[in-house]
Structures are given as C-alpha cells and as structure tokens.
KOLMI-461110 format. One record per residue (C-alpha): x, y, z; residue in three letters. Coordinates in nm, 2 decimals. Layout:
<nodes>
X, Y, Z, ALA .
...
</nodes>
This chain:
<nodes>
0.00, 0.00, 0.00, UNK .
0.16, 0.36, -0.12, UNK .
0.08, 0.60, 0.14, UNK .
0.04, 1.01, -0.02, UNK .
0.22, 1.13, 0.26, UNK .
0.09, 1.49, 0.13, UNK .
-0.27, 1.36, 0.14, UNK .
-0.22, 1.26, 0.50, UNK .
-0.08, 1.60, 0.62, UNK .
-0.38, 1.78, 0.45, UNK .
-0.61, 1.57, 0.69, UNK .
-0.40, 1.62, 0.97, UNK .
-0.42, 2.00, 0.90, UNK .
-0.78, 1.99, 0.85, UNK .
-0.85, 1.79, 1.18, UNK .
-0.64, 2.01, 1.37, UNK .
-0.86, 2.30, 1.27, UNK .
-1.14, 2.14, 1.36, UNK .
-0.95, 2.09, 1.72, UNK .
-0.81, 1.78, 1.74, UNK .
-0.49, 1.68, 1.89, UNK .
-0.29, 1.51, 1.61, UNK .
0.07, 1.43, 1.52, UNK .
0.34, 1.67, 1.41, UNK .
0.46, 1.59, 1.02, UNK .
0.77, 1.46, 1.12, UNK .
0.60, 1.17, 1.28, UNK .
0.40, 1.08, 0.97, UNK .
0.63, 0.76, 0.83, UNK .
0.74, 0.84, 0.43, UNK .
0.73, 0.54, 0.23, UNK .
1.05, 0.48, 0.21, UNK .
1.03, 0.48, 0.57, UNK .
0.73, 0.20, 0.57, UNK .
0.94, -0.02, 0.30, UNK .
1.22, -0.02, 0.61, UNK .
0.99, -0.10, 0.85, UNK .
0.84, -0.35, 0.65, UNK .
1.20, -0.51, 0.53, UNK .
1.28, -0.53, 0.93, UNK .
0.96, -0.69, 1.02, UNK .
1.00, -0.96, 0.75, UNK .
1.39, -1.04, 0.83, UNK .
1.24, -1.09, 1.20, UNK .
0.93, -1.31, 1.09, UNK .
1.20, -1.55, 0.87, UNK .
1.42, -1.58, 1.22, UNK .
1.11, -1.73, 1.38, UNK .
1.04, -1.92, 1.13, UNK .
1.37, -2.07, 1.07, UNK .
1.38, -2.11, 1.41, UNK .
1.04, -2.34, 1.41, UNK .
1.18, -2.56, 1.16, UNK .
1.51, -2.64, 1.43, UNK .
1.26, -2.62, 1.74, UNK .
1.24, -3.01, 1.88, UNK .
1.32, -3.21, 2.19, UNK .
1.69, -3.20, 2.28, UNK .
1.80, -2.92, 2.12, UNK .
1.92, -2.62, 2.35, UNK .
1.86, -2.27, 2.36, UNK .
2.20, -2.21, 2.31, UNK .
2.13, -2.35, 1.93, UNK .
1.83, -2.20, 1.86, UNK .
2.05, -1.87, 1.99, UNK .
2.32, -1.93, 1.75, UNK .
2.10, -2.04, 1.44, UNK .
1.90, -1.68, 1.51, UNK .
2.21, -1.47, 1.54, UNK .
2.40, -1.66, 1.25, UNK .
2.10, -1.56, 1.05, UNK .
2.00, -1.22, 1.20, UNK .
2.41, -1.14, 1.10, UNK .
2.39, -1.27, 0.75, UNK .
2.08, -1.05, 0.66, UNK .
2.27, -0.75, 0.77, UNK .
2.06, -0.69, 1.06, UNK .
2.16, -0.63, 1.44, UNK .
2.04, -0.81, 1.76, UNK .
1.87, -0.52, 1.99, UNK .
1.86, -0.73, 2.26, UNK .
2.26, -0.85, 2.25, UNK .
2.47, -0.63, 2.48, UNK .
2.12, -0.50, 2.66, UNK .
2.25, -0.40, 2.97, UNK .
1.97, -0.50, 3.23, UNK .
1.88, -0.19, 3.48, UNK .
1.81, -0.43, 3.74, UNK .
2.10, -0.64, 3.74, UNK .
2.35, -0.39, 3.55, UNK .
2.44, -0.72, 3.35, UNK .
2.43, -0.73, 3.00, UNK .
2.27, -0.94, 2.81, UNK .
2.47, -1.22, 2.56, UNK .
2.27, -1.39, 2.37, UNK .
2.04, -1.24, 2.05, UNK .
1.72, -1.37, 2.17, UNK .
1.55, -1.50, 2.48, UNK .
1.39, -1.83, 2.55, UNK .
1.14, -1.82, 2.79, UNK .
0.99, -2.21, 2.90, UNK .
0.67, -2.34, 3.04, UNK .
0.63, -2.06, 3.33, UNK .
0.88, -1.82, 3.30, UNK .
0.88, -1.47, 3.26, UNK .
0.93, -1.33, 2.89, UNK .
1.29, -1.23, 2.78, UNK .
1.39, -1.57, 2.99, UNK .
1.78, -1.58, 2.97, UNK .
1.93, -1.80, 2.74, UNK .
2.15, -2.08, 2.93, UNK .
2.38, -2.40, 2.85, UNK .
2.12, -2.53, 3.09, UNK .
1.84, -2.49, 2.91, UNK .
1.74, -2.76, 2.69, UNK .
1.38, -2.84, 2.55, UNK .
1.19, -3.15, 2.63, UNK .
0.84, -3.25, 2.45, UNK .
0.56, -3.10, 2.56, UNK .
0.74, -2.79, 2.67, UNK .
0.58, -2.44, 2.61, UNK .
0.84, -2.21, 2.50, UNK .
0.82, -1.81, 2.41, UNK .
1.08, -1.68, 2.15, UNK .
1.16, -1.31, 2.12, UNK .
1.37, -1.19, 1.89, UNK .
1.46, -0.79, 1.89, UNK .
1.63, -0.70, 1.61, UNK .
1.74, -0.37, 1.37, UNK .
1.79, -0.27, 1.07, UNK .
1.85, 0.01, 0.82, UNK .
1.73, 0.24, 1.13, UNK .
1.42, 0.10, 1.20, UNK .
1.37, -0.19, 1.51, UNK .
1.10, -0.50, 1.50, UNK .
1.05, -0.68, 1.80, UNK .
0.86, -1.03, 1.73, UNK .
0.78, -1.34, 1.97, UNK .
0.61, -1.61, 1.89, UNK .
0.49, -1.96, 2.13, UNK .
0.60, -2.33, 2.02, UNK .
0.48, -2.61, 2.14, UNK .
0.77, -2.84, 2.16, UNK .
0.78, -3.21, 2.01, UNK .
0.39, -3.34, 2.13, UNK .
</nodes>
C-alpha cells in the first residue's frame, strides 16, 4: 500500500482545525520509511520461522540462539537485545534472543542449561534492527507433542 504522505498531512491540518490533537509531520512515516519498516519486520518473521523448523526435543537454547544470530548477522541486521544491559541487574545481556519455558517470565535468559523436552511451552523473542528501524517479534512453540 503507497501511502500520499501529502494527502495525509492535509487531513492532519484539517482535523487540527477542527481541534483535534494530532501528530506533528515529522512523525507521519514516508514510504521509504514503511518499506524499512516492513524489510525489518520480514527479516524478524524469517528468524522465527527458521527457528520453528530447528525447534524439537533436545536441542538447547544455546542452538536456537546461535541459528538466530548466524541468520540475523547474514541479513545484515543487528540483535537489539545482544549487549542490553539489564537496569536491574546492571548485566548485559549475551545472547540475540530470549527463550522463555513453560512458566517463566518473557525475555527468559538464554543458558547451557536450558534444553527443550516435548511437551514444553516455549516463548521466542527476537529484537532485532535494521536500516534504522527496530522489529520486535515473539512467537509460542509447542515443543515435540
């Protein structure tokens, strides 16, 4: 969909007449800013969905990290979430996404420990930028059975 970015700042203008509170031009997206937005968004979809094709008993969320970043890297994209330093904890973050299982809290730290067994219920985030736009995406697997 082509936005007239013109179009929508004469609308703006006219509601604001009228005497509603509406956003300043420079927060009206161009549309080469949409087609960035967009190209993030759909390098963050593929992550999740390369990473439902590895997703199975046994394998540990160390892999799932590396298989993310290895393809987060070769898109020419950057992990938001690696090097995060935690405000709580003042510890930064290592990994590129978070794996959160069964009952834990989202953006669940990735571990050597951590390795998926059927039936688990696991939470993937994946934070990610790109061309100067972010796209933060999670999506819930059902591990194995």
């Amino acid at each position: 969909m082509i936005i007239n970015r013109e179009a929508v700042i004469e609308k703006l203008k006219d509601l604001k007449q009228k005497g509603y509170v509406v956003p300043s031009e420079d927060m009206i997206a161009t549309n080469e800013d949409i087609k960035k937005i967009k190209d993030v968004a759909r390098i963050n979809t593929r992550v999740l969905n390369l990473i439902e094709k590895n997703i199975e008993p046994g394998i540990a969320a160390t892999d799932l990290n590396t298989i993310a970043h290895d393809f987060i890297v070769y898109q020419g994209a950057t992990s938001k979430l690696l090097g995060f330093q935690n405000p709580l904890t003042n510890k930064k973050y290592d990994k590129s996404i978070s794996v959160s299982i069964n009952s834990e809290l989202f953006f669940g730290l990735v571990g050597s420990d951590k390795v998926l067994k059927n039936g688990d219920i696991v939470n993937i985030c994946v934070p990610i930028g790109h061309n100067e736009y972010s796209s933060v995406i999670s999506r819930m697997f059902i591990v194995g059975n």
